[in-house]
C-alpha positions in Angstrom: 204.9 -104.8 100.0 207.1 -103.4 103.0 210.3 -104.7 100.4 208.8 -102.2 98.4 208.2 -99.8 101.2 211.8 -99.7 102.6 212.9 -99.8 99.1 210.6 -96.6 98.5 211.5 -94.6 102.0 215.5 -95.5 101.2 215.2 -93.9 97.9 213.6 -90.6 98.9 215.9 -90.0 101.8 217.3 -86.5 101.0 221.0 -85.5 100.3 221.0 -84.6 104.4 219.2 -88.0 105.5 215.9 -87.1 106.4 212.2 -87.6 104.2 210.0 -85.1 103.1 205.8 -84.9 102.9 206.3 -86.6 99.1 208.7 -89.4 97.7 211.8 -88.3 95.8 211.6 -84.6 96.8 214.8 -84.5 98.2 214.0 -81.9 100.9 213.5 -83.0 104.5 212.3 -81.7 108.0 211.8 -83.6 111.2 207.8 -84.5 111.5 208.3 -86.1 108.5 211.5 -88.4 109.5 210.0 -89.8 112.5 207.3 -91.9 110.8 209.9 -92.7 108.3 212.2 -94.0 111.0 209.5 -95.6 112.9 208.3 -97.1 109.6 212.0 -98.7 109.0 212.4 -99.8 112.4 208.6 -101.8 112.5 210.0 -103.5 108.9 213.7 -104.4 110.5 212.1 -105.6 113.8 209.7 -107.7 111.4 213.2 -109.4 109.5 212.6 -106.9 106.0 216.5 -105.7 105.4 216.8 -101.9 105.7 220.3 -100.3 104.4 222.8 -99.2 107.0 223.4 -96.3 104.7 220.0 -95.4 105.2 220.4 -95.4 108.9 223.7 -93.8 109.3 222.0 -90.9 106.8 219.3 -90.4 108.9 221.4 -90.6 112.8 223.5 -87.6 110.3 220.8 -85.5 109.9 219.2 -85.8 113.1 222.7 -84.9 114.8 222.7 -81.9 112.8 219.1 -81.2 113.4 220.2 -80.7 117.6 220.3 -77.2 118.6 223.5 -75.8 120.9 220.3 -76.8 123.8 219.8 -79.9 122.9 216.5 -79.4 121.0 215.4 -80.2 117.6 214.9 -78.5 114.8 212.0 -78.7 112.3 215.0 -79.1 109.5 218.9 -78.8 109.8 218.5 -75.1 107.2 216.5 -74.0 110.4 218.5 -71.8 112.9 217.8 -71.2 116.3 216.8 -73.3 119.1 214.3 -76.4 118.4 210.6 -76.8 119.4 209.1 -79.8 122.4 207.3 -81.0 119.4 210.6 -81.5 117.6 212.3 -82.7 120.1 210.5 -85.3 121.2 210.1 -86.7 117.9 213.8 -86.4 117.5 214.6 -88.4 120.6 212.1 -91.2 118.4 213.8 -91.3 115.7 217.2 -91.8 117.4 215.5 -94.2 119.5 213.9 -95.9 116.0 217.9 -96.1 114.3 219.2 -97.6 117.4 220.6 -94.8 119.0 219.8 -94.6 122.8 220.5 -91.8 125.7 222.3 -94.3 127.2 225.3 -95.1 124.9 225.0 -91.6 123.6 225.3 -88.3 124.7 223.9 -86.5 122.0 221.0 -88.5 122.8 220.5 -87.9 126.3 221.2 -84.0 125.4 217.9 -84.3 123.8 216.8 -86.3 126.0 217.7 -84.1 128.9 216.2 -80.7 126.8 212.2 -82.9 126.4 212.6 -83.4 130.2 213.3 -79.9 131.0 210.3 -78.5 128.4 207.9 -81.0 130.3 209.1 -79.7 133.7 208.6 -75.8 133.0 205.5 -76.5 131.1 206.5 -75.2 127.5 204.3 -77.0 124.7 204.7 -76.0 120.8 200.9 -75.6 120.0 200.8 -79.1 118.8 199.8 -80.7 122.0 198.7 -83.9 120.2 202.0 -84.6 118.5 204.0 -83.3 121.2 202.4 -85.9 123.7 202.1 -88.7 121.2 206.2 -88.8 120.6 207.2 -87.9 124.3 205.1 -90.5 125.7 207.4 -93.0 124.1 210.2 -91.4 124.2 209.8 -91.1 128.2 208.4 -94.7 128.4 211.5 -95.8 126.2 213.6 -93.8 128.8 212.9 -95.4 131.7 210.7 -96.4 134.2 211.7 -93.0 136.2 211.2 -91.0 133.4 207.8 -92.6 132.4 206.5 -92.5 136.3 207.7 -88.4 136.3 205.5 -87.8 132.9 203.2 -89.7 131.6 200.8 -89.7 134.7 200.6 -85.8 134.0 200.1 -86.5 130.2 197.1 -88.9 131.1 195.3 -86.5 133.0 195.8 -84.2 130.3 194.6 -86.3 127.3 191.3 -87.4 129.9 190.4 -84.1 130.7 190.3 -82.9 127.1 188.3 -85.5 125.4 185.1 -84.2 124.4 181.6 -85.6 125.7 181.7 -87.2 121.8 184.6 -89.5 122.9 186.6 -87.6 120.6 189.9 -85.9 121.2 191.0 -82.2 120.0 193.9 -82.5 117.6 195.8 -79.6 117.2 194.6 -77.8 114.2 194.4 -80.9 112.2 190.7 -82.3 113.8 189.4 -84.6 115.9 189.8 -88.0 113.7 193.7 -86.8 113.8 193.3 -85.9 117.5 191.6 -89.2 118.6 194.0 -91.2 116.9 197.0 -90.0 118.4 195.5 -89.8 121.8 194.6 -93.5 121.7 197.8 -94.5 120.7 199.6 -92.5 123.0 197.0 -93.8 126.0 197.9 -97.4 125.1 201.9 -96.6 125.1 202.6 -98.5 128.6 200.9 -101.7 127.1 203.3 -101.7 124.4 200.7 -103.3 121.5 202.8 -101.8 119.0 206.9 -103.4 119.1 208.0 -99.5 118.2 206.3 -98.9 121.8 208.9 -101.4 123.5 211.4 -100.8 125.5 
């Protein structure tokens, strides 16, 4: 079945490298290419072969999806600067092909542009997402990163979940809410091999 899958995810990569809400669309945008990177990276850590092609496409489009700032963009037709929500997905999915702030400076320019949003406070209006990606990205980091960030996005996450045990999510709901807040809360306990260092 994850044959198939990579098989599948390969296939619908677009003309730029990235994956779209439905298979063989050939359109892309960045929300969308992290869980297909992710999703690659859990099936090569697992031994299932995934085509260098594939990878190469999608470290393409992501480069292209960085902003002059060092942000990313929800698509590479998008102008502009990118979003935190973006970004710190973006710094996943370079993290998910192999690529790391330390070997690369295109990277750690991403890297460097999720540290800076967390420091001055700017969040996209997806606060569930956004804190889902950067937690990993930041415990992927490093320890100094993880120790600067994820203490403040613990608090955060605590505070807001409701008396239900439930957590807001976004505009999506609480099941959607709840799950990425769990996840995100178990990040430093690395359960999941795409949470590893």
């Amino acid at each position: 079945a994850l044959t198939k899958a990579v098989v599948v995810i390969s296939e619908s990569q677009s003309h730029n490298g990235g994956w779209y809400y439905s298979p063989y669309s050939n359109s892309d945008e960045g929300s969308v290419t992290v869980t297909q990177a992710q999703a690659l990276r859990g099936c090569a850590n697992n031994g299932i072969p995934v085509p260098d092609a594939t990878i190469r496409k999608a470290v393409e489009y992501m480069e292209k999806s960085q902003a002059a700032d060092g942000t990313i963009r929800y698509s590479i037709s998008t102008g502009g600067a990118g979003s935190t929500a973006l970004t710190a997905a973006g710094v996943e999915v370079f993290y998910s092909l192999g690529q790391y702030a330390s070997r690369s400076a295109t990277v750690a320019k991403s890297l460097d542009a999720l540290r800076q949003a967390y420091r001055r406070g700017q969040r996209s209006g997806h606060e569930a997402y956004t804190t889902f990606y950067a937690a990993q990205a930041f415990h992927q980091s490093s320890d100094a990163d993880f120790i600067e960030f994820f203490p403040g996005m613990r608090t955060g996450l605590l505070r807001a979940q409701k008396a239900s045990g439930a957590f807001p999510g976004d505009w999506v709901g609480d099941t959607y809410g709840t799950a990425l807040s769990v996840m995100t809360l178990c990040v430093p306990y690395e359960w999941l091999p795409i949470f590893q260092r």
